[in-house]
C-alpha positions as CSV (number, residue, x, y, z in Angstrom):
1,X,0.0,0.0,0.0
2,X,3.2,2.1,1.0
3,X,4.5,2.1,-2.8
4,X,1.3,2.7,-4.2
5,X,0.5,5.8,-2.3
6,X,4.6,6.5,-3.3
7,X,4.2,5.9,-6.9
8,X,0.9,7.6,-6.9
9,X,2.6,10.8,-4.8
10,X,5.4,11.0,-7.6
11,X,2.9,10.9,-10.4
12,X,1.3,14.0,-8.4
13,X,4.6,15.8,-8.4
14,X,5.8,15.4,-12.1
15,X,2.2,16.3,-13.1
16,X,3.0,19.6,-11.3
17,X,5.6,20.3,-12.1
18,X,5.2,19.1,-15.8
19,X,2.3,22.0,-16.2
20,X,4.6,24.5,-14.3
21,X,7.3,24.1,-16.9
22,X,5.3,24.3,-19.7
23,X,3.3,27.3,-18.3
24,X,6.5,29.1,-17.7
25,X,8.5,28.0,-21.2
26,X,5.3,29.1,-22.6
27,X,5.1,32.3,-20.8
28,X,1.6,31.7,-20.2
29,X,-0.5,32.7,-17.2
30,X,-2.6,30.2,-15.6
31,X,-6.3,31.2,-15.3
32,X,-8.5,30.3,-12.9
33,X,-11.8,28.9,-13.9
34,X,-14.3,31.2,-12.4
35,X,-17.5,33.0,-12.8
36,X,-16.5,36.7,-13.5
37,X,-20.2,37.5,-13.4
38,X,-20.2,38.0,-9.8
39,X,-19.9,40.9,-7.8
40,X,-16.7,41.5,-5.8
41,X,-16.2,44.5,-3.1
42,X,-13.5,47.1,-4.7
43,X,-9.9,45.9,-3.5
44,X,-6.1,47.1,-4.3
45,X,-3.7,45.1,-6.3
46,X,-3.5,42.9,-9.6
47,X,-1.7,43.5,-12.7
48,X,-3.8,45.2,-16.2
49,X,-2.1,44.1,-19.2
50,X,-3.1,46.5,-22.5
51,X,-1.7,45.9,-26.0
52,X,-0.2,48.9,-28.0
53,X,0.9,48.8,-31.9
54,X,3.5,51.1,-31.6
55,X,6.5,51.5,-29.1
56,X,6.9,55.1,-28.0
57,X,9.9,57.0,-29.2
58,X,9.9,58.6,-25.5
59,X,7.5,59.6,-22.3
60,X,7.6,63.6,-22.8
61,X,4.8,64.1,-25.1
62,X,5.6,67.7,-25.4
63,X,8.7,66.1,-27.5
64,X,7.4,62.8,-28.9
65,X,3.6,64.1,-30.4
66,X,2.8,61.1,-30.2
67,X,-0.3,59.3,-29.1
68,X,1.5,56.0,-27.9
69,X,3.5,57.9,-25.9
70,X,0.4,60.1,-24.6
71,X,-0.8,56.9,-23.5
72,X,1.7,55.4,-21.3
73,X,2.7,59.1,-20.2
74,X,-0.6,59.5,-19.1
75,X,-0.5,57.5,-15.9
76,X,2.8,59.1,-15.2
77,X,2.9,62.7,-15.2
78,X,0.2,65.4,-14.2
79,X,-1.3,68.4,-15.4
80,X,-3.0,71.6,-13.2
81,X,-6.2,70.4,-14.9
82,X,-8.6,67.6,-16.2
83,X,-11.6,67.1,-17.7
84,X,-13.7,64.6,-14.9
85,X,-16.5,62.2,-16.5
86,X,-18.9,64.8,-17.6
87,X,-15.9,66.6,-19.4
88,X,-16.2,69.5,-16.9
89,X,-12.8,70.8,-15.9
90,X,-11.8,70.1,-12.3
91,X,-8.1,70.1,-10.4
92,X,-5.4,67.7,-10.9
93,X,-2.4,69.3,-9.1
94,X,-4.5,72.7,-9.3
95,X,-6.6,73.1,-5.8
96,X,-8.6,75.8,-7.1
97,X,-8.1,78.2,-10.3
98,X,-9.8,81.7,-10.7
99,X,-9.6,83.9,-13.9
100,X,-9.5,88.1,-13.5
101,X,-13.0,89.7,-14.7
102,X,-10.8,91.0,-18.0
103,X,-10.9,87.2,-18.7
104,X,-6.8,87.7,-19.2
105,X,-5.2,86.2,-16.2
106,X,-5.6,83.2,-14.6
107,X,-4.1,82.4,-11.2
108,X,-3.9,78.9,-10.1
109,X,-3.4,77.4,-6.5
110,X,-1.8,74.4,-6.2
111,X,-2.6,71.1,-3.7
112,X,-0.5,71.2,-0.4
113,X,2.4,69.1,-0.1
114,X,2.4,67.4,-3.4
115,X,5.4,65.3,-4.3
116,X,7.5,64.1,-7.4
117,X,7.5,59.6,-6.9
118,X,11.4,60.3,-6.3
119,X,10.1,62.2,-3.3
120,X,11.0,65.8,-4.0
121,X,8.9,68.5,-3.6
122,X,6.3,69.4,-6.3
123,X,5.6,73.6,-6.5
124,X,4.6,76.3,-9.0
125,X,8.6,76.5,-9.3
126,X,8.1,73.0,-11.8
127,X,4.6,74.9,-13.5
128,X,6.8,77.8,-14.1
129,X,9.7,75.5,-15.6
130,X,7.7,73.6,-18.0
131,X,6.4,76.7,-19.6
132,X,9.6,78.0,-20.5
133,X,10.6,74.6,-21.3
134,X,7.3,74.4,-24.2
135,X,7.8,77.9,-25.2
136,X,11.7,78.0,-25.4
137,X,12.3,78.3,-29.4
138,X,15.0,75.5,-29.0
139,X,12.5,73.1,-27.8
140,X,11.4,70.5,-30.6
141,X,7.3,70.6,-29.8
142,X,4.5,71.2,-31.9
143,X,2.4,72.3,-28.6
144,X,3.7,75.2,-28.0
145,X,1.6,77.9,-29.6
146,X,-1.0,77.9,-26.6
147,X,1.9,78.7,-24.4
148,X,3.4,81.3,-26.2
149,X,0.4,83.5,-26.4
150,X,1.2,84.0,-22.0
151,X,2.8,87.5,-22.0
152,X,3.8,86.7,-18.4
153,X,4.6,83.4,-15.9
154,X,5.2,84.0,-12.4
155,X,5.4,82.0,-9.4
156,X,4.9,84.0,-6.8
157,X,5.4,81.4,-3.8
158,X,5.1,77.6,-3.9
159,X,2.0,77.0,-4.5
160,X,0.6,79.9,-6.8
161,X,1.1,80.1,-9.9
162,X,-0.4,83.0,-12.9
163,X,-0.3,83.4,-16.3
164,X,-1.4,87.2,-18.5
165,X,-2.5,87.4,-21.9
166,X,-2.5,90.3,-23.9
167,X,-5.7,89.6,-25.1
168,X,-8.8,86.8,-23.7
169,X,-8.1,83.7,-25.2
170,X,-10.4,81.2,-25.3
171,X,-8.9,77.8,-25.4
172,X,-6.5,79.3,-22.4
173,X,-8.2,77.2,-19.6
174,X,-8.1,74.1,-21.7
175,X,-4.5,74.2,-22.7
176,X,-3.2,73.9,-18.7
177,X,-5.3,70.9,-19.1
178,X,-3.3,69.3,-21.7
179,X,0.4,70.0,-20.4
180,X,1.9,67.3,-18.5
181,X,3.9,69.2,-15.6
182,X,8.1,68.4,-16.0
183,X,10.1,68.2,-12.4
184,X,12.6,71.5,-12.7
185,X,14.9,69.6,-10.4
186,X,15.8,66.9,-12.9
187,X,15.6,68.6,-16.1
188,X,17.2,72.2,-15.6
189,X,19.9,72.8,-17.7
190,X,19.1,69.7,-19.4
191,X,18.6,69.5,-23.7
192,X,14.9,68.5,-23.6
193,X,15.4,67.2,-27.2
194,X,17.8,64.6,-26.1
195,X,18.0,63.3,-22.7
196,X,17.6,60.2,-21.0
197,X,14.6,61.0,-18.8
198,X,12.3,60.7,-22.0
199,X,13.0,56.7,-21.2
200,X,13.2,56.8,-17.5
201,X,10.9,59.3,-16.5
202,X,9.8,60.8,-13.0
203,X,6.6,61.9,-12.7
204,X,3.8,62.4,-10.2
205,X,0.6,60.8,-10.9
206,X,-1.0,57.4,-10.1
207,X,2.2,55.3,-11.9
208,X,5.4,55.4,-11.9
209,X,8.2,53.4,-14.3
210,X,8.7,50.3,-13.1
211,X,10.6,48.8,-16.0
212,X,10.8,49.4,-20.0
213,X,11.5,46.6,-21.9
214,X,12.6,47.6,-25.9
215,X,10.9,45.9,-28.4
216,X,8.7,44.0,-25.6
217,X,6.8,46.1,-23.3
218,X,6.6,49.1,-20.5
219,X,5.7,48.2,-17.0
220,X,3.9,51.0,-14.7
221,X,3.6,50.4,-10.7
222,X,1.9,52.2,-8.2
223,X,3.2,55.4,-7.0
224,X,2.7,56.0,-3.1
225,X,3.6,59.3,-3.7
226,X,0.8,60.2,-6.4
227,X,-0.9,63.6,-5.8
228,X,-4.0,61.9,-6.8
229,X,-3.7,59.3,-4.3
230,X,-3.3,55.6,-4.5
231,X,-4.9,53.4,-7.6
232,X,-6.6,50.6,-7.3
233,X,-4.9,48.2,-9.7
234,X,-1.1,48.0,-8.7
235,X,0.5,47.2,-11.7
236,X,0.0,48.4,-15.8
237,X,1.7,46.5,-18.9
238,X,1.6,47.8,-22.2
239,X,3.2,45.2,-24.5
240,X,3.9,46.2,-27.8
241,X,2.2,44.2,-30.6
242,X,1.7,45.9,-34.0
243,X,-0.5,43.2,-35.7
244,X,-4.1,43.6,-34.3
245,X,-4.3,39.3,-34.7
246,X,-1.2,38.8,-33.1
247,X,-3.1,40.6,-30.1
248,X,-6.5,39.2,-30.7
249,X,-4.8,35.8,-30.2
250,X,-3.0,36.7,-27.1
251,X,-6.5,38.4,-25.9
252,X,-7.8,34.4,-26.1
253,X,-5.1,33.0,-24.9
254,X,-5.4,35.2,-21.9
255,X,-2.0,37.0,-21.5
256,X,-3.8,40.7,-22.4
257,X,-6.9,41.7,-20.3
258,X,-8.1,44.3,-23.0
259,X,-7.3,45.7,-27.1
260,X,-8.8,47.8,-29.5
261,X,-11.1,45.3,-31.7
262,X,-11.3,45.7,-35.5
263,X,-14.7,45.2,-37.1
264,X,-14.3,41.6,-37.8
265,X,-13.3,40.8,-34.5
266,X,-16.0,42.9,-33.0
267,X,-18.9,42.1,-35.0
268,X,-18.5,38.6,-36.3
269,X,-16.2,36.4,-33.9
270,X,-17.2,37.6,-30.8
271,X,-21.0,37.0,-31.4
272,X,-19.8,33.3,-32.2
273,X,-17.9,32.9,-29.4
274,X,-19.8,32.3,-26.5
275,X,-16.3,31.1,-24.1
276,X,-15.4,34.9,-25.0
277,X,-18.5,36.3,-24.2
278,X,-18.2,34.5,-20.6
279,X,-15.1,36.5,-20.1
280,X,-15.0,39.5,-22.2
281,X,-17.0,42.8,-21.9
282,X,-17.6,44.6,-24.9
283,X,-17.7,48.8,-25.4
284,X,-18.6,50.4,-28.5
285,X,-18.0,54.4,-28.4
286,X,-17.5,57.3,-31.1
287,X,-14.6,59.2,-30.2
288,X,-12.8,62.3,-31.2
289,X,-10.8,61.2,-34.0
290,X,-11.5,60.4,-37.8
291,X,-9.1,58.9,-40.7
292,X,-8.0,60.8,-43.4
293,X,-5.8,60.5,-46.7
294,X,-3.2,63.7,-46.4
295,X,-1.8,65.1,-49.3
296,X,2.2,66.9,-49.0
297,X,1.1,70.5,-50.6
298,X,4.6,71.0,-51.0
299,X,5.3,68.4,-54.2
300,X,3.7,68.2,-57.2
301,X,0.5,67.8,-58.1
302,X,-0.6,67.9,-54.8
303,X,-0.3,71.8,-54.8
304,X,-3.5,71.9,-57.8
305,X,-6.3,71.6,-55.5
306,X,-8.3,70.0,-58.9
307,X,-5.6,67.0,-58.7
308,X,-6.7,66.7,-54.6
309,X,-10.6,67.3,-55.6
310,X,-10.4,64.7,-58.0
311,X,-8.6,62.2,-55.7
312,X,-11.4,63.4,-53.1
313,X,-14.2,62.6,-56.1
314,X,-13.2,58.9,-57.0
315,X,-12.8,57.6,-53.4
316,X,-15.6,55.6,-52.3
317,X,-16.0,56.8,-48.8
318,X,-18.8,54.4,-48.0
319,X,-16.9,51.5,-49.3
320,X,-15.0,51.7,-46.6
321,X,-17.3,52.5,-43.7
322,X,-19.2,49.1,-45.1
323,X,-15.9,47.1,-46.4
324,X,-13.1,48.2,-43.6
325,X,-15.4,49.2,-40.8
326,X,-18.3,46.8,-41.3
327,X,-20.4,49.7,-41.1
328,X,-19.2,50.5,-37.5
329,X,-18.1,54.6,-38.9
330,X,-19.7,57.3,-40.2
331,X,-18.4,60.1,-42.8
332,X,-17.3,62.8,-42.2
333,X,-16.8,66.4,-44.0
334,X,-15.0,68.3,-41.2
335,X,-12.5,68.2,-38.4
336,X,-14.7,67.3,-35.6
337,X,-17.1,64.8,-34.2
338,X,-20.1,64.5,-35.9
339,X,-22.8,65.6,-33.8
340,X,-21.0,68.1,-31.9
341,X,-21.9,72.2,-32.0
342,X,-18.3,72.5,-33.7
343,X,-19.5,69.9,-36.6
344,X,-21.2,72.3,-39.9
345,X,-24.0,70.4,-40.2
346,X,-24.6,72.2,-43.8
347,X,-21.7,70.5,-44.8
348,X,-21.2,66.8,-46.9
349,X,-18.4,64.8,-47.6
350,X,-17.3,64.6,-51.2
351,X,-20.1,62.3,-53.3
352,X,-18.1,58.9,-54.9
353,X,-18.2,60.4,-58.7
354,X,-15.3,58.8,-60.9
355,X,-16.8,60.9,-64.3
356,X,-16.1,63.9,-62.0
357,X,-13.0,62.8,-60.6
358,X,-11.3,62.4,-64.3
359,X,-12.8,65.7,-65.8
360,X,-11.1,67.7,-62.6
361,X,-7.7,66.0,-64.1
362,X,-8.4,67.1,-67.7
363,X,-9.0,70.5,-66.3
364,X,-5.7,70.3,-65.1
365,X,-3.8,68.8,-68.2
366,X,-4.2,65.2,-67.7
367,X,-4.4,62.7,-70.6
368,X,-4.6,59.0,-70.0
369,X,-1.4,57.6,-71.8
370,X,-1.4,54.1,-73.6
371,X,-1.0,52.5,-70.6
372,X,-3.9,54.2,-69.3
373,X,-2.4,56.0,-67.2
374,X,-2.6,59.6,-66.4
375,X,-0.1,62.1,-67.7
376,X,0.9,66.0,-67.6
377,X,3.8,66.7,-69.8
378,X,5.0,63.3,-70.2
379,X,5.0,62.8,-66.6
380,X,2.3,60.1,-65.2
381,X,0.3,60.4,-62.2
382,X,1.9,57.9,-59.7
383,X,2.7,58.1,-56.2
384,X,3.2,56.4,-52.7
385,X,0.9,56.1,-49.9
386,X,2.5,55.8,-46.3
387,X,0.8,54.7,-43.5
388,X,2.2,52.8,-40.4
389,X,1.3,49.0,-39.2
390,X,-2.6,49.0,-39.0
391,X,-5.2,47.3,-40.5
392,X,-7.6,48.8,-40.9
393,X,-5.8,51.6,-42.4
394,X,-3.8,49.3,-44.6
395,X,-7.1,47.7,-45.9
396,X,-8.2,51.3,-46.9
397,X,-4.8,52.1,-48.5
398,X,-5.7,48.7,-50.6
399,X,-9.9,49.9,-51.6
400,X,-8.3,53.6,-52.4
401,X,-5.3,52.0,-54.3
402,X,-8.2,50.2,-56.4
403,X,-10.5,53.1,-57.2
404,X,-7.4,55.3,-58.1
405,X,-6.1,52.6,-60.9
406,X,-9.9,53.0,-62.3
407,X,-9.3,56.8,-63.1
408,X,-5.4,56.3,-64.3
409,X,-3.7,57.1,-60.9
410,X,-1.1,54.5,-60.8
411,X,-0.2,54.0,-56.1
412,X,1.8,51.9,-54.7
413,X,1.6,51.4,-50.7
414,X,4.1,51.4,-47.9
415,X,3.5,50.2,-44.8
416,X,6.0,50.8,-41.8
417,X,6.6,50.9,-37.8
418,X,5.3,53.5,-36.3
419,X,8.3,55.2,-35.0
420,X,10.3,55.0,-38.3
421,X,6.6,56.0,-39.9
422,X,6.7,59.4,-37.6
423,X,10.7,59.5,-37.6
424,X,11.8,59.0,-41.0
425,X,9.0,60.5,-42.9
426,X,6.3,62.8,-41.0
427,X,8.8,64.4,-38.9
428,X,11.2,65.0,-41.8
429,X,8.3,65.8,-44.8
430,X,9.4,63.0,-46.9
431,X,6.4,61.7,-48.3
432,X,4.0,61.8,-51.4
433,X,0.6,60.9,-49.7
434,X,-0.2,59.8,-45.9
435,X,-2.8,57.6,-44.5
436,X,-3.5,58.5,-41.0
437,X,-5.6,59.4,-38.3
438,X,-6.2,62.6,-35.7
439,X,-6.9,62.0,-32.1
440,X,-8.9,65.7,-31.7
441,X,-8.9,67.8,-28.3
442,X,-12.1,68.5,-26.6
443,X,-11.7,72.4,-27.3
444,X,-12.3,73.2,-31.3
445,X,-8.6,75.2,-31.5
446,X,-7.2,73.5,-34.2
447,X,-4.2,76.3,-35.0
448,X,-1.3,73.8,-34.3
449,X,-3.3,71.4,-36.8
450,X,-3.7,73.9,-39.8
451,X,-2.0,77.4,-39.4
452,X,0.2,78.4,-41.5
453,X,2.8,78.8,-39.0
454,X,2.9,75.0,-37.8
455,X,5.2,73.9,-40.5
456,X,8.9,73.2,-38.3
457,X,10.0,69.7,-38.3
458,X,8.4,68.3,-35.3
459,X,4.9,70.5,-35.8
460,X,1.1,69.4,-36.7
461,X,1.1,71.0,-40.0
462,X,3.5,68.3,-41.6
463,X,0.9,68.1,-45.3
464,X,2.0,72.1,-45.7
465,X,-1.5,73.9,-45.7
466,X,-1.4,77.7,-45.8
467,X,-4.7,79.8,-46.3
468,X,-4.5,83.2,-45.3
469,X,-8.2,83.0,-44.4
470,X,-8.2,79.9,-42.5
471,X,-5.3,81.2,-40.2
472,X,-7.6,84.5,-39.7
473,X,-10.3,82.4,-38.6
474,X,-8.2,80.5,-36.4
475,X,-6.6,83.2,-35.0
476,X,-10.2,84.5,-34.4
477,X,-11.4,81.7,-32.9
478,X,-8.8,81.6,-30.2
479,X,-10.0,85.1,-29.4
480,X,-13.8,85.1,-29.6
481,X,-15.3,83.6,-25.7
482,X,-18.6,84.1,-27.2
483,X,-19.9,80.1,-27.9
484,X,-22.2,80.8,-30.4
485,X,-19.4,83.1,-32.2
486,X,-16.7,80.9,-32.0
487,X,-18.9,78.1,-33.4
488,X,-19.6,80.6,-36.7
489,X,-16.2,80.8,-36.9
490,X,-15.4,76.9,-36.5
491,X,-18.2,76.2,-39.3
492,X,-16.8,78.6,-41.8
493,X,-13.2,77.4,-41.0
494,X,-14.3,73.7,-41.5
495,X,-16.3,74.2,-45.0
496,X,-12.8,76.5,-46.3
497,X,-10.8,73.6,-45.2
498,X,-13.3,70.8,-47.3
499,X,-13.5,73.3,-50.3
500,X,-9.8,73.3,-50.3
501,X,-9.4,69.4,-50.0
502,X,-6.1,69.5,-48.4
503,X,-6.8,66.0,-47.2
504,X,-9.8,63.7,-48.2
505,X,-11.9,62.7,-45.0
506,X,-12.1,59.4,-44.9
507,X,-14.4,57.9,-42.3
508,X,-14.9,58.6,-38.1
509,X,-14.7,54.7,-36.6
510,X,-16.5,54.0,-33.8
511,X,-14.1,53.0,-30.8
512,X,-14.7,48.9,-30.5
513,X,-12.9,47.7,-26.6
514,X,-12.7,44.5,-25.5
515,X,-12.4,44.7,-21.7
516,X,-12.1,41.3,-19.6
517,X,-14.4,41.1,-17.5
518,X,-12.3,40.4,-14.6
519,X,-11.4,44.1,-14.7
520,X,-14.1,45.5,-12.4
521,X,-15.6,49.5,-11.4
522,X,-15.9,50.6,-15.0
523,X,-18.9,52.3,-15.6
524,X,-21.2,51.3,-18.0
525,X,-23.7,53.0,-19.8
526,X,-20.2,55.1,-20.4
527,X,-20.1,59.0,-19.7
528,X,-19.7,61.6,-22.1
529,X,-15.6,61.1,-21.1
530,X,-16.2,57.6,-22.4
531,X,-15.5,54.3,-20.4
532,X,-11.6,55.5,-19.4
533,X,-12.6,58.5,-17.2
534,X,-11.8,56.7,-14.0
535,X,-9.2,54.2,-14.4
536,X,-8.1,54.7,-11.3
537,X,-10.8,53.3,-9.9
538,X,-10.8,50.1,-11.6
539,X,-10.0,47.2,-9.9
540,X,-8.9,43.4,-9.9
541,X,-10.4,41.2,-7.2
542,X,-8.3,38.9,-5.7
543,X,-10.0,35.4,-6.9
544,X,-10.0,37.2,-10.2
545,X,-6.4,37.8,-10.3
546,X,-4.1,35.5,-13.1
547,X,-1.9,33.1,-11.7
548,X,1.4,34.0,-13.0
549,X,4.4,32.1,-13.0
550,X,7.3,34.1,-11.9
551,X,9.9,34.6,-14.5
């Protein structure tokens, strides 16, 4: 009886440790099997893991203008303001802010005893620090035109800190909301261009850098030191994996708790999944971004705005809301979110007319050669579109490719990583044609977008635009406080901007998360923030937690 209960024991043990090894040479968490239907009280601790496409190029988003950096950097670094769930502005570092009755200063007061996650004091001296550091002319930042408009930064004592314009500006409240706050004591003297804090930052909000991983991943941990206080979940991961299937099978397999879906994904193998169902919530939200073809003004023909109408005219807009978004968009014919005051409702996206589309490039000296393919003066109509690793965007590059070759425009299609995509060629202005998206601000402002003056290496206004009326309008705009005013301006500004096609508006996708379900304390029907207002306050109960083999 003795042997069996030894031979049975050792088959125990090698069982063990059998599914131990392959778990870990897998790299595989173990997952318990549980109903994450049920309600759990709110707790502290876990680990989130998010997937992300691109790697950032660094954490300082004033430098990188990036929106994979603006996502990690998020959790890191703090601003005097926020918006809170019902996009209403409240403090983040601020304790209270009060503008003058001229509507040209405004004077914030900081939280007491705030602290940098190294420990040092936080004060209006670091405030004062990070606007000279945006509006210094040798810092490489296409934010800076809010700041510069400030006649005057002061800090009069640690924890007040006041800004004059010459003149009231409108967005003014909104931009302290969008500048991540940079610790004076670590960066003074420093070239903010090039230094090694963009990769091992110190900031002061609910994370701090645990740990970045090139190529692989970064890790966030909790920051006791936060000035927001202490967040729920203990750990972040963002691990970088540029093909959407690559992360749709690691979603399944467990190892990411939540990814952007594509169409497909959402709308076809989710509802015939039920085991992902059981696990998985699902969100589906229009955001404050749209998709758009952008043409470099700067080359030719690009600078004939009957070449871009034309190229407006033969893309089938709707083929791709229906083909690439499985009807999960909506067109657009303006730089905002459709729906919004800011949106010209009087205005429509260009109609799918290919008879209009090759008399626009006969107007302008076009003839299809034997090859069919357009030609002015024995030069033929052919150029490159860029984008970077995306699907759905490369799947539009592919349907836009197709209805081009039907008019004579002969397009090829490059496809890159997103750093060497903003690096090599946005940043620089090497490109024919781009395929790429804008993540908008809540405030209409759009100056650093299309003014005239936003054309440096490193700045918004990478296609080249210039419109003497559109910068007067947006230089308007900034001024007028008057809503109903500033929205006049906005709509004239937007149907300028579609009658001058400097880029062909491709489609506004509705936002499509998958969200395990272990994750718990979002809210759902989702505010007007959307579902990511209050991270911090999301939580992973204990029985919920993965099981992870430590490495």
């Amino acid at each position: 009886m003795r042997d069996s209960l030894s031979d049975l024991s050792h088959v125990a043990a090698l069982t063990v440790l059998l599914a131990v090894c392959l778990s870990a040479c897998g790299r595989a968490p173990i997952e318990p099997i549980v109903n994450y239907d049920l309600e759990y009280p709110p707790e502290y601790g876990g680990t989130m893991i998010d997937a992300t496409r691109g790697e950032p190029s660094g954490l300082i988003t004033m430098i990188a203008g990036e929106s994979a950096a603006s996502a990690v950097a998020q959790n890191i670094f703090s601003s005097l303001l926020r918006y809170d769930k019902n996009l209403e502005f409240e403090g983040e570092l601020a304790e209270s802010w009060a503008i003058s009755p001229d509507q040209k200063v405004i004077t914030f007061k900081l939280k007491p005893n705030l602290k940098w996650s190294d420990g040092k004091p936080l004060t209006s001296a670091d405030v004062l620090f990070t606007w000279r550091l945006i509006t210094d002319e040798n810092t490489r930042t296409p934010y800076a035109s809010d700041y510069k408009l400030v006649i005057k930064a002061e800090a009069p004592d640690e924890r007040t800190f006041r800004v004059s314009y010459a003149e009231p500006y409108a967005p003014a409240v909104n931009s302290w909301a969008g500048l991540d706050i940079l610790p004076k004591h670590l960066l003074e003297g420093k070239d903010i261009n090039n230094t090694p804090f963009a990769r091992n930052p110190v900031g002061s909000h609910y994370y701090k850098l645990e740990k970045w991983r090139p190529g692989e991943q970064i890790s966030l941990v909790s920051n006791p030191l936060s000035t927001q206080g202490v967040p729920r979940i203990e750990r972040l991961v963002s691990r970088f994996i540029p093909d959407e299937a690559s992360q749709f099978l690691e979603l399944m397999a467990n190892n990411i708790d939540t990814m952007t879906l594509s169409p497909v994904q959402y709308a076809r193998i989710f509802p015939a999944r039920p085991e992902l169902q059981k696990k998985f919530s699902l969100y589906k939200e229009l955001g404050n971004s749209y998709t758009y073809l952008g043409f470099n003004l700067k080359r030719k023909p690009f600078n004939d705005a009957r070449v871009r109408k034309a190229i407006n005219y033969a893309i089938d807009k709707q083929e791709l809301i229906d083909g690439v978004l499985l009807g999960m968009g909506e067109p657009v014919a303006s730089p905002y979110k459709p729906g919004t005051r800011w949106s010209n409702p009087h205005l429509q996206p260009y109609r799918y007319d290919p008879a209009k589309a090759q008399a626009l490039l006969e107007e302008a000296g076009f003839r299809k050669n034997k090859d069919g393919i357009m030609e002015r003066n024995g030069k033929p109509l052919s150029f490159e579109i860029l984008t970077n690793q995306n699907k759905q965007r490369e799947m539009s590059a592919v349907l836009i490719q197709r209805r081009l070759k039907e008019i004579g425009i002969d397009v090829r299609i490059r496809v890159l990583e997103w750093a060497s995509f903003i690096g090599r060629f946005i940043k620089t202005g090497d490109f024919d044609v781009v395929l790429l998206g804008w993540q908008l601000a809540i405030d209409p402002d759009q100056y650093a977008i299309w003014h005239s003056s936003q054309q440096a290496p490193g700045q918004f206004n990478f296609i080249g635009y210039k419109n003497q009326r559109v910068d007067r309008l947006l230089e308007r705009g900034r001024m007028e406080l008057d809503p109903d005013k500033r929205m006049r301006i906005y709509h004239e500004f937007a149907e300028i901007l579609l009658e001058d096609s400097p880029i062909v508006y491709l489609f506004a996708g509705y936002g499509l998360q998958a969200i395990h379900k272990r994750i718990k304390g979002i809210d759902n029907p989702a505010p007007p923030a959307g579902i990511g207002h209050n991270t911090q306050d999301w939580y992973i109960p204990r029985p919920l937690r993965r099981m992870e083999i430590s490495q």
